[in-house]
Legacy VTK file of the C-alpha trace (Angstrom):
# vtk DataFile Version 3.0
C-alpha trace
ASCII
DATASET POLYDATA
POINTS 204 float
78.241 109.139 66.271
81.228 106.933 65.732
83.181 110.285 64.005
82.098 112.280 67.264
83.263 109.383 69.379
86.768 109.092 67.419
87.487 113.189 67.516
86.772 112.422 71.876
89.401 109.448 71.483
91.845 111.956 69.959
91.840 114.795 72.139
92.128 112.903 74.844
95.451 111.171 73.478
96.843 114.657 72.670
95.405 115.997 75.947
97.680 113.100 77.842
100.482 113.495 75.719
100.641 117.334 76.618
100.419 116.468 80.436
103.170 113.421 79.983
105.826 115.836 78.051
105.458 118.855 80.475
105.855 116.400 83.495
109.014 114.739 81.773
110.274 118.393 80.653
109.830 119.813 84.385
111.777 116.400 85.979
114.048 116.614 83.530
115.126 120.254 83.589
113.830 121.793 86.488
114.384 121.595 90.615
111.849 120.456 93.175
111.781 123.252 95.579
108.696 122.491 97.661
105.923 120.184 98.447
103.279 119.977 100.954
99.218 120.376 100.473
96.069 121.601 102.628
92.286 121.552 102.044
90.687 122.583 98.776
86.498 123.662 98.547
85.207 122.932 94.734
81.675 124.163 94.057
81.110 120.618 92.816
80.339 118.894 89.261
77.514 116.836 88.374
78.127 112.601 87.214
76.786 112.610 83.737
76.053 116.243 84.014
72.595 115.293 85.841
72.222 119.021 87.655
68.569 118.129 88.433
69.773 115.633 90.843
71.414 116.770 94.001
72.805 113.338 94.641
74.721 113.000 91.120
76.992 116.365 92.733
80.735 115.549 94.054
81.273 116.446 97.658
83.094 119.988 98.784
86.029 119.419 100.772
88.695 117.730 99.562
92.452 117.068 100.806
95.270 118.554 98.223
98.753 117.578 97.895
100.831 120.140 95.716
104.850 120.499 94.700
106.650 123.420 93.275
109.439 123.073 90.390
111.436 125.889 90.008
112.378 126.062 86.707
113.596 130.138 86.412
112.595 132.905 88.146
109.376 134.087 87.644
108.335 130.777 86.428
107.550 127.668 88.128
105.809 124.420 87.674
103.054 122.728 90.004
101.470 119.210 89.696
98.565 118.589 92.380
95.784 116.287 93.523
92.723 117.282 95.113
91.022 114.245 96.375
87.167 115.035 96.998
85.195 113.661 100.317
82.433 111.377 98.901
79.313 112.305 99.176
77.321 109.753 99.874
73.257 109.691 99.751
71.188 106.896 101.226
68.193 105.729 99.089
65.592 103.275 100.446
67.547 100.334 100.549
70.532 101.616 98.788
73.422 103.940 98.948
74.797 105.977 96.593
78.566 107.055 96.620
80.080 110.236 94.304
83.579 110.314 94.092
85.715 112.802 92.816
89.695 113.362 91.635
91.079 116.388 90.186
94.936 115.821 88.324
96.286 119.686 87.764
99.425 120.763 86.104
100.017 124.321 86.300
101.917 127.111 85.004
103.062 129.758 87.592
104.273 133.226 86.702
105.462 134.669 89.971
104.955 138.682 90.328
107.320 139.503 93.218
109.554 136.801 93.911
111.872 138.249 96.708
109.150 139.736 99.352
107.739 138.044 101.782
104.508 137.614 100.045
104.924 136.099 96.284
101.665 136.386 94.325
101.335 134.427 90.896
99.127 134.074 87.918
98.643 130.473 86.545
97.524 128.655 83.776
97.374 124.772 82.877
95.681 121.370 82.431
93.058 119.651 84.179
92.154 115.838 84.532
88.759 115.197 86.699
88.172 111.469 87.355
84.294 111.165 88.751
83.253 107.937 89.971
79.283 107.010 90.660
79.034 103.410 92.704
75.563 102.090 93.829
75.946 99.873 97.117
73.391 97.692 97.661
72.548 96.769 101.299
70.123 93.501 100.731
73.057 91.536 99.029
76.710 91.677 101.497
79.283 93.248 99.341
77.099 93.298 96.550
77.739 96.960 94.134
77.776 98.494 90.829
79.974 101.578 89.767
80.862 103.746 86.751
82.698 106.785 85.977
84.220 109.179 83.282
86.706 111.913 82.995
86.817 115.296 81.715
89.666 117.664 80.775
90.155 120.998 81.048
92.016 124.173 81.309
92.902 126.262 84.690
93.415 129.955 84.812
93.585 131.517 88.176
96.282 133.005 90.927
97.233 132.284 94.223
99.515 134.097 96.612
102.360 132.073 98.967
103.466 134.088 102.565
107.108 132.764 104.305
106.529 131.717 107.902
109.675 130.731 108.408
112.892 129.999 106.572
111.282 126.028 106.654
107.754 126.680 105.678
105.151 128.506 103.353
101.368 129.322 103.502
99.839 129.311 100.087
96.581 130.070 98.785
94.668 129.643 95.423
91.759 129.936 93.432
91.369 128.719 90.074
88.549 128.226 87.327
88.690 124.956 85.637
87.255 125.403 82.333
85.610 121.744 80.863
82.827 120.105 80.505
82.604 119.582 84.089
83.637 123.310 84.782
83.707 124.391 88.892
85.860 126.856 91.201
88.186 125.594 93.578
89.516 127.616 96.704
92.662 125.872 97.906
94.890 126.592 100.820
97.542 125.348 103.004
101.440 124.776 103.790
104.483 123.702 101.840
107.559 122.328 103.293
110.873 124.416 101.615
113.215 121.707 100.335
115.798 124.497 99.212
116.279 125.301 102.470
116.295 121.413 103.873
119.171 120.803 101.328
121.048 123.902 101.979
121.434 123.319 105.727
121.884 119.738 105.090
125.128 120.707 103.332
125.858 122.965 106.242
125.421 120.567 108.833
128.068 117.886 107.015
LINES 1 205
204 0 1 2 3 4 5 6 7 8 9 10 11 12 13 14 15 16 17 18 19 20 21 22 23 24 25 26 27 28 29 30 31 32 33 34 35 36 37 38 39 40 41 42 43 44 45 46 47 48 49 50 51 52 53 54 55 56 57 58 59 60 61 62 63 64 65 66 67 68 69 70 71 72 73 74 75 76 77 78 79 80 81 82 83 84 85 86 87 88 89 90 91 92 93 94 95 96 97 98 99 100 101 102 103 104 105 106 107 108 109 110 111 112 113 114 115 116 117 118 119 120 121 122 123 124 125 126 127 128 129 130 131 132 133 134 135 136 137 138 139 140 141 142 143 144 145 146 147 148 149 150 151 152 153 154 155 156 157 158 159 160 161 162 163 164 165 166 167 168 169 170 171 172 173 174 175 176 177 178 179 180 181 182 183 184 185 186 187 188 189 190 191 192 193 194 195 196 197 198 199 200 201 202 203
C-alpha cells in the first residue's frame, strides 16, 4: 500500500510541475489575446467513485471563465475554470453538499484561422477538485467535509464565430480522460483584447 500510495504522491508532483512550466512558458512567451467565459454542462463524476449513490454525483451546470494566448498561428494556449453548481441533497435531518472544480490547460491547434468561423482541435491537462460536506441542521453551524482530486487528460475541439470586431462566440466539447472521467459541453463569449489594444493606440 505505502509503494502504491508513494507512485500517487509522484505523479501528482510531475502532473503539477507540467501544468506550472506550461503556464510560466505561455506568460512568458506568448500574448493574451482574449478572455471571457459562459456556461459549461459536465455529465457529472461521482465523490469516491460511489456511482450507486445519486447523491455522491457533482451538479451539471457550471459557470466557465476561459483566456486565449496566442502563441503562433495555428497554435494557441487556454487556461479555464469551470466552477460546478452544488448539488445539494437533503437527508432526514441533514444536508448533503457536492462540490465540484475543474482546472484545464489546453492546447489549441486552430484549422482556419482567417474566416469568420475558426475551428480547433485540443489537447491538455486536467485538475478536478471534488468536495463532499455534510451540514448538520440539529447543531447551528455545525459540519463535516472532505474531498480529493483527480488528474487527467482533455482531447476534444471547439469552434469560435466573430460577432464583431470586439467579441467572439465559442463553443467546446471535450473528454476528460481520469479517474473521474466525464464530457463537458461548454459555450459562450470572449472579449478580443487585440482589438481593445489596437484602438487604444489609435485613439492616443
Amino acid at each position: 500500500m505505502s509503494n502504491i500510495n508513494l507512485k500517487s504522491c509522484s505523479m501528482k508532483r510531475i502532473f503539477i510541475a507540467l501544468c506550472i512550466c506550461i503556464v510560466s512558458a505561455v506568460s512568458v512567451n506568448a500574448q493574451f489575446t482574449k478572455i471571457g467565459g459562459g456556461l459549461a454542462y459536465g455529465t457529472g463524476v461521482y465523490f469516491h467513485n460511489e456511482s450507486s449513490e445519486l447523491s455522491h454525483k457533482t451538479g451539471n451546470p457550471a459557470l466557465n471563465l476561459k483566456g486565449i494566448y496566442e502563441i503562433s498561428l495555428p497554435l494557441h494556449v487556454s487556461p479555464s475554470v469551470n466552477i460546478f453548481f452544488p448539488r445539494v441533497t437533503e437527508i432526514m435531518e441533514m444536508k448533503q453538499i457536492i462540490s465540484a472544480f475543474l482546472f484545464d490547460v489546453d492546447g489549441h491547434y486552430v484549422f482556419n484561422s482567417l474566416s469568420r468561423f475558426e475551428f480547433y482541435g485540443l489537447a491538455g491537462l486536467n485538475i478536478t477538485l471534488i468536495r463532499n460536506k455534510w451540514k448538520y441542521e440539529w447543531e447551528e453551524e455545525s459540519s463535516d467535509a472532505s474531498s480529493e482530486t483527480a488528474f487527467g487528460l482533455n482531447i476534444g475541439g471547439g469552434t469560435y464565430m466573430k460577432l464583431t470586431e470586439q467579441l467572439d462566440l465559442f463553443g467546446e466539447l471535450k473528454y476528460i480522460v481520469s479517474s473521474r472521467d466525464q464530457f463537458v459541453l461548454t459555450a459562450g463569449v470572449l472579449l478580443n483584447l487585440d482589438w481593445l489594444k489596437k484602438n487604444e493606440t489609435k485613439a492616443f
